[in-house]
C-alpha positions, 0 to 999 in steps of 0.5 A, spaced: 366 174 748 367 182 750 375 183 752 375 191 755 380 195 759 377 202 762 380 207 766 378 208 772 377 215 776 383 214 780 386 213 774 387 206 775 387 201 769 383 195 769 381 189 763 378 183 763 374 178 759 367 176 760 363 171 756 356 169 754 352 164 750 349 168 744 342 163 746 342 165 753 345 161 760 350 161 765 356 167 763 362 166 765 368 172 767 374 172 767 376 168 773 383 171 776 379 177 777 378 177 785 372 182 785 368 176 781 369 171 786 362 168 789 358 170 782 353 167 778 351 171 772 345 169 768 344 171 760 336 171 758 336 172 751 331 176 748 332 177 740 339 176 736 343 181 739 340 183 746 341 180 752 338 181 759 344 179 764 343 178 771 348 178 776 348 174 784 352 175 789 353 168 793 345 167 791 343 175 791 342 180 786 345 186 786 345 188 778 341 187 772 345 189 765 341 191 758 345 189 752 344 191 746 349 189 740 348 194 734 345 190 727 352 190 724 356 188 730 361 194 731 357 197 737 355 195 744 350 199 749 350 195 756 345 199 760 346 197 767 342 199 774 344 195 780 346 197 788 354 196 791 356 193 796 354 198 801 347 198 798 348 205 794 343 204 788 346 206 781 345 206 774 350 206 768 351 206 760 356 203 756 358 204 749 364 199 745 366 200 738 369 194 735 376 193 735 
């Protein structure tokens, strides 16, 4: 379970909660988060600690996220390369630290 809050460019806040099956299956995202609706996510897992998630809108990809859990637990790199909803391509890297 990864529960994260960001802050955005234009300064704006956001949270919320996405889990996934440590073995690999069908995710789930927090569901009143509107940005979510009509979208699946599918984790493959690759070896402990990594997981490839890929991420359809109403039954087309649009992202596909690297995650990769440090052997200790305390940090998590997601790596993400997708298109927006304009067809913009773009790439991201993410770090967390456990609380």
């Amino acid at each position: 379970m990864l529960t994260a809050t960001a802050i955005m460019a234009d300064g704006k806040s956001i949270s919320g909660k996405y889990a996934w099956p440590a073995q690999g299956g069908i995710a789930r995202a927090q569901e009143d988060v509107p940005s979510f609706a009509g979208i699946t996510i599918n984790e493959t897992r690759i070896a402990p600690g990594e997981w490839y998630a890929t991420f359809l809108k109403d039954g087309k990809q649009f992202m596909v996220i690297h995650k990769l859990v440090s052997k200790d637990g305390k940090t998590m790199n997601l790596t993400y390369i997708g298109a927006d909803a304009q067809g913009n391509c773009f790439d991201q890297i993410d770090v967390y630290d456990r609380q």
